[in-house]
VOGU-3710 file (C-alpha; in Angstrom, 3 decimals, decimal comma):
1> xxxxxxxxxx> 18,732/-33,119/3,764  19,513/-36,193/1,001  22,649/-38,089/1,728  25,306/-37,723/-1,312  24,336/-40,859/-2,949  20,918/-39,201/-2,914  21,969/-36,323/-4,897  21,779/-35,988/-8,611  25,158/-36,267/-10,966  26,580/-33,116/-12,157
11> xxxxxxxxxx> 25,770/-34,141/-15,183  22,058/-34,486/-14,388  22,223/-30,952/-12,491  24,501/-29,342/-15,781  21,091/-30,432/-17,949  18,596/-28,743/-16,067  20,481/-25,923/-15,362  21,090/-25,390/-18,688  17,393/-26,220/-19,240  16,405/-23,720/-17,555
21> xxxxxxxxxx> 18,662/-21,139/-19,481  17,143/-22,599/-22,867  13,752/-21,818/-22,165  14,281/-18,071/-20,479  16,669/-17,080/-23,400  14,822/-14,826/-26,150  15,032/-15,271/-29,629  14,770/-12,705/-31,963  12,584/-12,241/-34,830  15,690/-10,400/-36,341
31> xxxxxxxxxx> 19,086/-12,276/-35,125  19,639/-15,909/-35,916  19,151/-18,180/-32,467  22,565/-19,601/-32,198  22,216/-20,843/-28,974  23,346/-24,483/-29,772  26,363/-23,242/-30,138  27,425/-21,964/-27,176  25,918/-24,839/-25,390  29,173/-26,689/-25,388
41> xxxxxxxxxx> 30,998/-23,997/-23,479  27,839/-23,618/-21,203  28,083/-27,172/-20,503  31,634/-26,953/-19,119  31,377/-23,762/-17,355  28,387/-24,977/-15,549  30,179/-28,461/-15,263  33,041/-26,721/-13,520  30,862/-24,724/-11,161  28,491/-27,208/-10,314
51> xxxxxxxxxx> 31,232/-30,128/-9,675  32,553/-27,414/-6,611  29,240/-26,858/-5,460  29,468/-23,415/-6,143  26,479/-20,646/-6,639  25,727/-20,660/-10,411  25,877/-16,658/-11,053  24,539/-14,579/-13,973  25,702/-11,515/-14,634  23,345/-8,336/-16,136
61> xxxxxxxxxx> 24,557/-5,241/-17,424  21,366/-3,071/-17,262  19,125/-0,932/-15,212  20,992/2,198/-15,555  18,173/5,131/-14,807  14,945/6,008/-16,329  15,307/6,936/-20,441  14,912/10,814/-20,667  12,370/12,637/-21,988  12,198/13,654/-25,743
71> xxxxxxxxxx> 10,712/16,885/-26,848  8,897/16,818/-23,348  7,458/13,108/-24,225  8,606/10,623/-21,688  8,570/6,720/-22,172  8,071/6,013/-18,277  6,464/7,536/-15,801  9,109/9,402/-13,632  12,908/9,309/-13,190  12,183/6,576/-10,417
81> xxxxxxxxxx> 11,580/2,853/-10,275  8,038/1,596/-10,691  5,827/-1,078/-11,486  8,180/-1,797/-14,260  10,619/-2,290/-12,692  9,075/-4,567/-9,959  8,429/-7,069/-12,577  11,766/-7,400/-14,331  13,508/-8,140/-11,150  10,869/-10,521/-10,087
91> xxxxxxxxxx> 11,898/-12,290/-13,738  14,917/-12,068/-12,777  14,764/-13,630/-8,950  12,664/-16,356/-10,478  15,090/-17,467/-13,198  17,879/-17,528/-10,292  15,177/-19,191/-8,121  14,286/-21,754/-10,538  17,944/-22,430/-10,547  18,448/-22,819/-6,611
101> xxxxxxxxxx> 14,961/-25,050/-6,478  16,823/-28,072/-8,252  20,975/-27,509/-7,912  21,525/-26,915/-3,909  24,427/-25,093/-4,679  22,080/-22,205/-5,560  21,925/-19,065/-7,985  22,277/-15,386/-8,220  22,267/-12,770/-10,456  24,286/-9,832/-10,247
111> xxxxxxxxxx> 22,684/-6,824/-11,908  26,020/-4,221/-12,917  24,215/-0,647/-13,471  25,614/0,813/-16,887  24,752/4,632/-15,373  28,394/5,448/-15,369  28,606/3,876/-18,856  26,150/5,655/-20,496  24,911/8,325/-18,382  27,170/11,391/-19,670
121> xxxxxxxxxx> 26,374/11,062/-23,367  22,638/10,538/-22,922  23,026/13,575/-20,588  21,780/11,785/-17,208  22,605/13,190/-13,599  24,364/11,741/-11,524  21,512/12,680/-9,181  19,345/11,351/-11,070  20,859/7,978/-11,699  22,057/7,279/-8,248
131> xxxxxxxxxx> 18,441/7,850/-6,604  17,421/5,868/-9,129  20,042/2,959/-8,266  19,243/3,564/-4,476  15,578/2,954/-5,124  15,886/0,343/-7,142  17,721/-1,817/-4,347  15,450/-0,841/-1,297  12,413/-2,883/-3,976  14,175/-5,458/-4,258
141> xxxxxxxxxx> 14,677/-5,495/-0,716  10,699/-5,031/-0,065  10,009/-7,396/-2,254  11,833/-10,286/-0,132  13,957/-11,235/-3,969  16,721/-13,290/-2,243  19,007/-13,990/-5,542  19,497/-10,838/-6,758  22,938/-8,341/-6,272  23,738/-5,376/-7,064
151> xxxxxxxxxx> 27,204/-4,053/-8,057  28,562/-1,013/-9,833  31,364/-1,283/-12,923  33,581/0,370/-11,150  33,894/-2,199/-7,713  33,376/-4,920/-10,417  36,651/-3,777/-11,838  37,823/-3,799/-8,405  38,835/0,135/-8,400  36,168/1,193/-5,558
161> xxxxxxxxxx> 33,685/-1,016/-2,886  30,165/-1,756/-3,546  28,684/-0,077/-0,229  26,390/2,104/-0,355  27,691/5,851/-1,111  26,875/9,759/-0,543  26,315/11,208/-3,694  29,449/13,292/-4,062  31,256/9,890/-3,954  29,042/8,193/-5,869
171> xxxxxxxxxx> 29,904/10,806/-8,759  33,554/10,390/-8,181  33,493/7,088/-8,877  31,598/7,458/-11,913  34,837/9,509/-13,325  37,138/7,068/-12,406  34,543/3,963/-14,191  34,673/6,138/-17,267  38,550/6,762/-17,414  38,806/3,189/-16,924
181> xxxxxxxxxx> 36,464/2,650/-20,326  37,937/5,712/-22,128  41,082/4,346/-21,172  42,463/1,060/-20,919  39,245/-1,130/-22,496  38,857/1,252/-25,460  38,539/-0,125/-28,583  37,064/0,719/-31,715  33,577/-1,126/-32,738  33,218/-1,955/-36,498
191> xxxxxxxxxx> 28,927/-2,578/-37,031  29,235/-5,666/-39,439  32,259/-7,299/-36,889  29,177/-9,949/-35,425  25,694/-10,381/-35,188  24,832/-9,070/-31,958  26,714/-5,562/-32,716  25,223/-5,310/-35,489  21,664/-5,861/-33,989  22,452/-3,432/-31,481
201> xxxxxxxxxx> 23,738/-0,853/-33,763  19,577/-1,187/-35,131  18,458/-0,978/-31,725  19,869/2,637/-31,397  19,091/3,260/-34,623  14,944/3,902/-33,057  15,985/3,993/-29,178  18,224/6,406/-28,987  17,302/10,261/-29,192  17,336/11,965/-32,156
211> xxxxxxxxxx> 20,638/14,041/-31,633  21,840/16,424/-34,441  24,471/14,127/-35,156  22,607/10,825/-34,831  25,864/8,896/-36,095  28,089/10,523/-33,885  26,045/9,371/-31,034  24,969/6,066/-31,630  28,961/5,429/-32,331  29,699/6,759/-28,618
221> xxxxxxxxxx> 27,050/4,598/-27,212  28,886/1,456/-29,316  32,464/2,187/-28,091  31,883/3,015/-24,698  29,459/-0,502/-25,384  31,744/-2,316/-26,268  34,740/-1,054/-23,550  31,921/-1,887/-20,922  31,683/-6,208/-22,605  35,517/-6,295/-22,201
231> xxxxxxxxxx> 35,000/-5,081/-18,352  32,379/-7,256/-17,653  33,774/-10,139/-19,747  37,336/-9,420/-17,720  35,665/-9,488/-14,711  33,093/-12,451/-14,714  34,755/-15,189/-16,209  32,450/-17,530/-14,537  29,430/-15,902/-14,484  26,605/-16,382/-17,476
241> xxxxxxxxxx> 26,217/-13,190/-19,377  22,616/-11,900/-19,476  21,774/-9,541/-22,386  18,556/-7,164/-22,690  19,652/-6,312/-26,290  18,632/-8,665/-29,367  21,445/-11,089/-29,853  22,026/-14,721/-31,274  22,680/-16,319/-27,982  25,959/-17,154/-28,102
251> xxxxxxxxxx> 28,643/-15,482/-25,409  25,001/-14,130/-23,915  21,653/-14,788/-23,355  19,010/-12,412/-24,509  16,158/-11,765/-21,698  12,495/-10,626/-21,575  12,460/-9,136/-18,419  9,115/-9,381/-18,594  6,341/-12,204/-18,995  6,384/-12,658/-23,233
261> xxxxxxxxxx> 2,416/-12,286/-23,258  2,904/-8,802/-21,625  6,057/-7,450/-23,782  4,648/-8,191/-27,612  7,509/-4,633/-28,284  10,166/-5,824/-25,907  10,905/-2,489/-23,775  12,575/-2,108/-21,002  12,019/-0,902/-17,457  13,734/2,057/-17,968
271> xxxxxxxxxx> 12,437/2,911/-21,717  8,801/2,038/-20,501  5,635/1,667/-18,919  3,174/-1,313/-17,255  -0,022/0,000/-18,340  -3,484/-2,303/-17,066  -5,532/-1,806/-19,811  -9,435/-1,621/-19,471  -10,122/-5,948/-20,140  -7,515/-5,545/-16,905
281> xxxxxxxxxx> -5,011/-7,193/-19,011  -1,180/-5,789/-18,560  1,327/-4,704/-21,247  4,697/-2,795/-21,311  3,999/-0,018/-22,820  5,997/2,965/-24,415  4,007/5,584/-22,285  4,713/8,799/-24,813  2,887/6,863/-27,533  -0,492/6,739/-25,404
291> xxxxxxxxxx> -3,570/9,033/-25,096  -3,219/9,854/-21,464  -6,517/11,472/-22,093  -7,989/7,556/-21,845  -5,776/6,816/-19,010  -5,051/7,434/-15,184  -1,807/7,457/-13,715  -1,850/5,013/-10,515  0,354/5,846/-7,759  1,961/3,460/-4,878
301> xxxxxxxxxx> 1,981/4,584/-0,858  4,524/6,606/-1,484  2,885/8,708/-3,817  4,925/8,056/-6,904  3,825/7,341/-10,299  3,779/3,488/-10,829  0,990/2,151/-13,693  -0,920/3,713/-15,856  -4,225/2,104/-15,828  -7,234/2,606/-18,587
311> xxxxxxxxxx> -10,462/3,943/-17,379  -13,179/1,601/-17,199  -16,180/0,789/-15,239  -14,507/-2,272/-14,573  -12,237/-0,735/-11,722  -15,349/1,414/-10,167  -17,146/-0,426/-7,637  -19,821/1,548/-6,294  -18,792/2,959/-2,616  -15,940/1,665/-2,738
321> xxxxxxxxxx> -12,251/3,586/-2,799  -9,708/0,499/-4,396  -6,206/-0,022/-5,464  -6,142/-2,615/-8,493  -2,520/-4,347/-8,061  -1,448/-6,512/-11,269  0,288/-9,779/-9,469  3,518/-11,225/-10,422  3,278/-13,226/-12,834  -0,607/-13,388/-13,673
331> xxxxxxxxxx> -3,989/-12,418/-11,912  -4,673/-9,267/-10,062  -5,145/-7,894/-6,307  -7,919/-5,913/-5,424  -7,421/-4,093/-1,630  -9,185/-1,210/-0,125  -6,752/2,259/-0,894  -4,839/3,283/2,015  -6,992/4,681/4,853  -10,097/2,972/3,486
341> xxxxxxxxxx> -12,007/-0,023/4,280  -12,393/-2,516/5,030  -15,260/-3,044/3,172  -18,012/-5,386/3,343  -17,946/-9,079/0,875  -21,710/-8,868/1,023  -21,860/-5,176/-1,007  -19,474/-5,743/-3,559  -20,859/-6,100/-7,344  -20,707/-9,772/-8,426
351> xxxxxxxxxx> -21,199/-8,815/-12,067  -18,136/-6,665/-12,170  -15,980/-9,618/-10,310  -17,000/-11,862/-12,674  -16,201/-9,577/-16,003  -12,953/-8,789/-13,782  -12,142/-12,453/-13,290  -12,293/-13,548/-16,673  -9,906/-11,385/-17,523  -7,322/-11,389/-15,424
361> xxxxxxxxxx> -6,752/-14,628/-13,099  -6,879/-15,512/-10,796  -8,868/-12,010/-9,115  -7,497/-11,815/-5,413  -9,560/-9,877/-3,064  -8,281/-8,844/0,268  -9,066/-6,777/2,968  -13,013/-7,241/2,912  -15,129/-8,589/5,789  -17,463/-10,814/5,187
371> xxxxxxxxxx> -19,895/-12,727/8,475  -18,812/-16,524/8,790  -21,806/-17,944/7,182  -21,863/-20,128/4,933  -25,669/-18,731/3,403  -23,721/-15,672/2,567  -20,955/-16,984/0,960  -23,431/-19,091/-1,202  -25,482/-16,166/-2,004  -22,450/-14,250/-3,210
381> xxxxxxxxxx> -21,394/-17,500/-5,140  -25,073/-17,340/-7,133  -24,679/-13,888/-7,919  -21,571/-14,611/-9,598  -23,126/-17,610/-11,228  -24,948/-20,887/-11,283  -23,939/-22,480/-8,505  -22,585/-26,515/-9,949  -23,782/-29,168/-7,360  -21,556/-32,142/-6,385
391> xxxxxxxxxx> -22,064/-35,257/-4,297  -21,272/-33,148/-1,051  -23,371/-30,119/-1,815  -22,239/-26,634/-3,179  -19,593/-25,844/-0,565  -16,922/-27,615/0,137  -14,679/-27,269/3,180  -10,915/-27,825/1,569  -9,350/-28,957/4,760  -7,581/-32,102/6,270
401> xxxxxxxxxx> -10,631/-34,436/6,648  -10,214/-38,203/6,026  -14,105/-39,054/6,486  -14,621/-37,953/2,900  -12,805/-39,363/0,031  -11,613/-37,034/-2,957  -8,336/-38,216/-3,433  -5,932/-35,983/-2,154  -7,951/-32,475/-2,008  -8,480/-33,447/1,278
411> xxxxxxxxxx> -5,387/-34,407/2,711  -1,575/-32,228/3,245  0,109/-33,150/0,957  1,120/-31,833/-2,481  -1,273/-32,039/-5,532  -1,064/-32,600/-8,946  -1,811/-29,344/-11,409  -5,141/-29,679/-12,528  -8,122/-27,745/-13,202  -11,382/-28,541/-11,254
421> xxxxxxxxxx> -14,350/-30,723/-13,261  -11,733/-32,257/-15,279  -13,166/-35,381/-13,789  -16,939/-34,402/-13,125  -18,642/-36,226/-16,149  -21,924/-36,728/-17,458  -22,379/-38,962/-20,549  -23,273/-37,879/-23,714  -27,087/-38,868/-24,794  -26,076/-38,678/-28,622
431> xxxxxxxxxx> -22,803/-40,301/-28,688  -22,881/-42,643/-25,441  -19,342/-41,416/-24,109  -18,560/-39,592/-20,837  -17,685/-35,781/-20,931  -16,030/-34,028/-19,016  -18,087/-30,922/-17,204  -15,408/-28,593/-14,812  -17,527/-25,239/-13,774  -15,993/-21,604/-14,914
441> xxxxxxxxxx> -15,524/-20,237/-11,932  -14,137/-21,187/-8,538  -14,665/-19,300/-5,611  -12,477/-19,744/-2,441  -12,491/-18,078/1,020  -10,203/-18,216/3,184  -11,425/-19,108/7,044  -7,759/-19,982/8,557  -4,758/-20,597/6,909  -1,234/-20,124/9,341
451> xxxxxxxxxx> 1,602/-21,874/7,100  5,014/-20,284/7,478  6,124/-23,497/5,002  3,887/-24,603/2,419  0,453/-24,710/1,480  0,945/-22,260/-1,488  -1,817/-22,457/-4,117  -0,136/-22,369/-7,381  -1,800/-20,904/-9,761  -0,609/-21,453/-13,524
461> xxxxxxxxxx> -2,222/-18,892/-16,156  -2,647/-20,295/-20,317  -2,345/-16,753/-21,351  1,150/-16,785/-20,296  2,365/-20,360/-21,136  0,746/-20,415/-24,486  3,793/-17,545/-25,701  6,332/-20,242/-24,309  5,484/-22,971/-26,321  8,099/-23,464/-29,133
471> xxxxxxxxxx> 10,332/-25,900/-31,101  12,209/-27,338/-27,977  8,422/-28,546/-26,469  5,919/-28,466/-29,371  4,381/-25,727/-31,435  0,840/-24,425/-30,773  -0,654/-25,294/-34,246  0,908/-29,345/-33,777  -0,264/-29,434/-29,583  -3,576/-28,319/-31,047
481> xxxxxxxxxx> -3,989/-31,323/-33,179  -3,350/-33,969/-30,361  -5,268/-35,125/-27,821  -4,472/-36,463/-24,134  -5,822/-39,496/-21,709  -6,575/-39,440/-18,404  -7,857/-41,930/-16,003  -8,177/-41,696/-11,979  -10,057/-44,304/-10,177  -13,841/-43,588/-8,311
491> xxxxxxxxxx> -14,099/-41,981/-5,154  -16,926/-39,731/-3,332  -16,252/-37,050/-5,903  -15,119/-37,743/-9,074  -13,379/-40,420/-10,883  -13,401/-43,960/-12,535  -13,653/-42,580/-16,656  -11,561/-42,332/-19,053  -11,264/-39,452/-21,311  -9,813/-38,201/-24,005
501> xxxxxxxxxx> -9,472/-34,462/-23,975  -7,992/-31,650/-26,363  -4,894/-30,231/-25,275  -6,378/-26,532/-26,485  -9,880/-25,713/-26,181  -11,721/-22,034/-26,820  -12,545/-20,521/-23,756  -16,566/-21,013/-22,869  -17,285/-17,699/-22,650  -14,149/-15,375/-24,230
511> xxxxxxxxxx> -13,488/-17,929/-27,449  -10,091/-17,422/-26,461  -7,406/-20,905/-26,983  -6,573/-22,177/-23,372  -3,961/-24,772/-22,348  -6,058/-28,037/-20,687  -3,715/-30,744/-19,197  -3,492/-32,616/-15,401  0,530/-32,980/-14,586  0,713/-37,028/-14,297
521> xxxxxxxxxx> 0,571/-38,205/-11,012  2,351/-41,386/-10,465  1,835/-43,775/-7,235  5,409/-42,664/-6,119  3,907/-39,536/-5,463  0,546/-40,637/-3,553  1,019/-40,695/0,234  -2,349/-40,131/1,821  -4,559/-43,311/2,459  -7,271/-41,757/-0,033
531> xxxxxxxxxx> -4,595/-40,356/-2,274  -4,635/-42,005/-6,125  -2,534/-41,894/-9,264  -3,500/-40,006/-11,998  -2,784/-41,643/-15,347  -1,892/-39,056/-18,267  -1,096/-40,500/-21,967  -0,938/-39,668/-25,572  -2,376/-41,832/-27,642  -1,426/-40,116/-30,831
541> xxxxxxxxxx> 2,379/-40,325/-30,520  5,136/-43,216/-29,231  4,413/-43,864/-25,270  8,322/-42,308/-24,991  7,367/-39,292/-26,862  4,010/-38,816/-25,095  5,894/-39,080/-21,893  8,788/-36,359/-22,720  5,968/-34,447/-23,851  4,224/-34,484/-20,685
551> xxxxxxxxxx> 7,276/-33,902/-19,183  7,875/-30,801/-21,277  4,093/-29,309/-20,454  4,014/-29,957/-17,053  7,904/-27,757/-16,952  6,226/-25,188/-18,356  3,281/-24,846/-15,981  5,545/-24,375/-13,031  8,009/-22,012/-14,857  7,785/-18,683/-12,649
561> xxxxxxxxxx> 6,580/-16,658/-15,838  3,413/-18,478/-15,615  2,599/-19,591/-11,789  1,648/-17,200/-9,190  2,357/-18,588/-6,001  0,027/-17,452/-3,734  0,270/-17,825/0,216  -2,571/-17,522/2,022  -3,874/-14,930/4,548  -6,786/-14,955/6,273
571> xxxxxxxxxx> -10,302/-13,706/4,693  -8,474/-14,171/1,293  -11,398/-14,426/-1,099  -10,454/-15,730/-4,695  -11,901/-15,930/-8,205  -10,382/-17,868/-10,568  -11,480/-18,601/-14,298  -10,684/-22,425/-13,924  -11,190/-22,316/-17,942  -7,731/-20,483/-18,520
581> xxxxxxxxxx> -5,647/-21,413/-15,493  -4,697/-24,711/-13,730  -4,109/-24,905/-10,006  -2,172/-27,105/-7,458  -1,363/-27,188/-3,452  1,958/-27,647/-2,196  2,869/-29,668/0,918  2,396/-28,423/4,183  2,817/-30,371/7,744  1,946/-27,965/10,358
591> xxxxxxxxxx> -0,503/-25,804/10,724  -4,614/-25,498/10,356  -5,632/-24,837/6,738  -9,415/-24,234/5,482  -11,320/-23,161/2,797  -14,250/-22,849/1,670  -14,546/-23,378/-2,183  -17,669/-23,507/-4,672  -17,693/-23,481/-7,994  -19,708/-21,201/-10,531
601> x> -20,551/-21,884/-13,963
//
């Protein structure tokens, strides 16, 4: 635990705080960003909650119940949470959790369910919507999401408790929520009063169904709107208002609730869909608009409808019976279905990994067997691929071993983000200067791995930071246009030449752009005996600006809409397209940990 003098200023804290609100917020292709300013009375609400060591709390009016269906079209899947939903509150936890990871005071955010606000005129049971609210809380539960709470208008208002309810109360308390709106925070809404009405008033305009008296309706949905801000706003003085509706950022902040790359319409849980679609790549999807001829509808355990996923050869492997699980926030999980398997390593198709792998990464498979030699791992790895040689061999065992120096790949402690090769270089015969040569593919197994703390492999995708970059770090079309420099001195591996590397590079194989970049890794941070820095520059701007903007990328890599974090279990095997992704090891101090990793070109 740091002693006070330790601890940043509440200044410093206030910054990246509201840092971290900057880049989460949305902004709208139709609503001026305004966020600067309502920075000022950020700044001294977070000033005044940070200088008490308090929990910084957001507050988010949404997740009412599943949209309805329309002419016997639906938008989701069932009346019930799914995938969907599993993703936006994993946003959610990890905006809160990005929060807690630098202010000790911590974060939460309090979702308030609108069903009781909206769920008589869009002609919603009360059935329906409190299942719906009782499921939604028991995944959030499974899903181990520590920052999130749950609260109904009506105990926000302070008129009923939160607890947990029969149904028959449950509805009685809806009543008294909606007198209370009806009643005394009813006002009337005029459309042109502000920006964000106004861009809400469009929102119903295509969202809402098409009632015989379209007008009529979408003015009901506005007033009882607007009674339900003065609630909230009554209610939450210190809280941070979170929006799901287009707005200009000021008095709230707009959220995806999903990764940008994944939500090019920006739906919500409850008006859509997660659809995996046959390149294994996800999007929200509006499910009425689909051909369901072209896709399958995926259930979980339980039985209920939770993806839609596109039929391709791509998720047949031959004898096999799999679930295909898209991970939070990038790559996939491939397990035997319930009852099935395990299945053997040695019979799976290494063509259909690889097409898998570079297009969704980084491919996790679990719950295959595989015997513990290392002539059939290496046969698997050639069938994937050539097989790139290094000074050790083809295998390398990633473990604690300080007979071989590689820097710190070898050691416990934490590791820059990086992508492998960066520093494997041949030199060029034409030209005389040393290239850099990383392999495609790497290829991991797990043989023991027993942290409770640490030892996470991060994985950070390009497919979703490349959506983040904007005017507050640097546009794609100017990062494209600069290079970086990176030096790290000679050991057994790799090492000892500089190079000069594009910042965005087509993909080898797909021609897609990818993000390449190794976080800077100053001595400060080298502990190990065989542990170096890593010297990151940009030669094409001010050494201050290079550094902010290394500062900036290296943010964005760990933001939890990019990095998977992925904890380890034994006979883990892993495939990860080392051309789109960069990877990193946190810390660990007890515990065995070993790999075996080759890599595949």
């Amino acid at each position: 635990m740091p002693s006070i003098s330790d601890l940043p200023s509440t200044e410093t804290q206030v910054s990246k705080i509201l840092s971290i609100i900057s880049a989460y917020r949305r902004r709208s292709v139709n609503v001026p960003d305004r966020f600067a300013e309502f920075v000022p009375q950020l700044q001294k609400q977070l000033t005044d909650t940070v200088s008490k060591t308090e929990p910084v709390y957001f507050v988010l009016p949404a997740f009412p119940f599943k949209a309805p269906a329309e002419d016997n079209k639906s938008k989701t899947l069932g009346s019930l949470p799914d995938k969907a939903e599993e993703i936006a509150l994993q946003t959610l936890d990890g905006l809160a959790d990005s929060v807690a990871e630098i202010y000790e005071g911590g974060a939460n955010v309090v979702i308030v369910s609108d069903a009781s606000v909206y769920g008589d005129i869009l002609q919603v049971s009360d059935a329906d919507a409190f299942a719906y609210q009782h499921e939604l809380r028991m995944l959030a539960s499974s899903l181990g999401l520590r920052h999130l709470e749950f609260v109904r208008p009506g105990s926000l208002a302070g008129i009923f408790s939160n607890d947990e309810q029969t149904l028959e109360k449950y509805s009685a308390q809806v009543q008294q929520t909606r007198n209370l709106l009806d009643g005394p925070f009813a006002s009337q809404v005029d459309t042109s009063e502000d920006e964000n009405v106004q861009a809400t008033s469009k929102h119903y305009d295509t969202a809402l169904p098409k009632d015989h008296d379209s007008e009529a309706f979408k003015a009901a949905m506005l007033k009882r709107g607007k009674a339900y801000a003065k609630l909230i706003a009554s209610t939450s003085q210190s809280s941070i208002r979170l929006s799901i509706h287009e707005s200009n950022n000021v008095g709230k902040i707009t959220l995806d609730l999903f990764p940008p790359s994944t939500n090019p319409s920006f739906l919500t849980p409850w008006h859509g869909a997660i659809a995996v679609l046959a390149d294994a790549s996800v999007r929200v999807v509006d499910a009425s608009t689909i051909d369901k001829a072209n896709f399958d509808i995926v259930t979980n355990a339980q039985g209920r409808p939770w993806l839609l996923r596109e039929k391709s050869d791509l998720f047949n492997w031959p004898g096999m019976a799999l679930d295909f699980e898209p991970l939070y926030p990038c790559g996939m999980l491939v397990k035997p279905r319930e009852g099935q398997g395990p299945y053997r390593f040695e019979d799976v198709d290494m063509k259909r990994v690889r097409r898998l792998a570079l297009s969704t990464a980084p491919l996790l498979l679990r719950g295959f067997t595989m015997e513990v030699q290392k002539e059939v791992f290496r046969t698997k790895a050639g069938e994937l691929g050539e097989i790139q040689m290094w000074s050790f061999g083809d295998i390398l065992e990633v473990r604690e071993n300080a007979s071989l120096n590689m820097n710190n790949v070898l050691t416990n402690e934490a590791m820059p983000f990086h992508y492998d090769g960066v520093f494997k270089t041949v030199m060029d015969e034409k030209t005389g200067e040393w290239i850099s040569v990383p392999p495609l593919f790497q290829m991991f197994r797990n043989r023991a791995a027993d942290q409770q703390v640490g030892g996470l492999t991060l994985f950070s995708s390009s497919r979703n930071l490349l959506p983040l970059l904007g005017p507050e770090t640097i546009k794609l079309d100017e990062l494209r246009k600069l290079k970086w420099k990176t030096f790290t001195v000679v050991n057994q591996a790799f090492g000892g030449q500089e190079l000069l590397l594009s910042f965005i590079a087509s993909h080898p194989e797909t021609g897609a752009d990818t993000f390449r970049f190794h976080e800077p890794w100053p001595a400060s941070k080298c502990i190990g005996a065989t542990s170096e820095p890593t010297i990151v520059e940009v030669p094409d701007l001010p050494f201050s600006e290079g550094e902010a903007l290394c500062a900036k990328l290296t943010t964005l890599m760990y933001d939890r809409r990019v990095v998977l974090r992925h904890q380890w279990s034994e006979g883990d095997f892993i495939f990860n397209d080392n051309a789109s992704t960069h990877h990193t090891r946190t810390a660990f101090e007890s515990g065995h940990r070993e790999l075996w990793r080759v890599h595949v070109s």
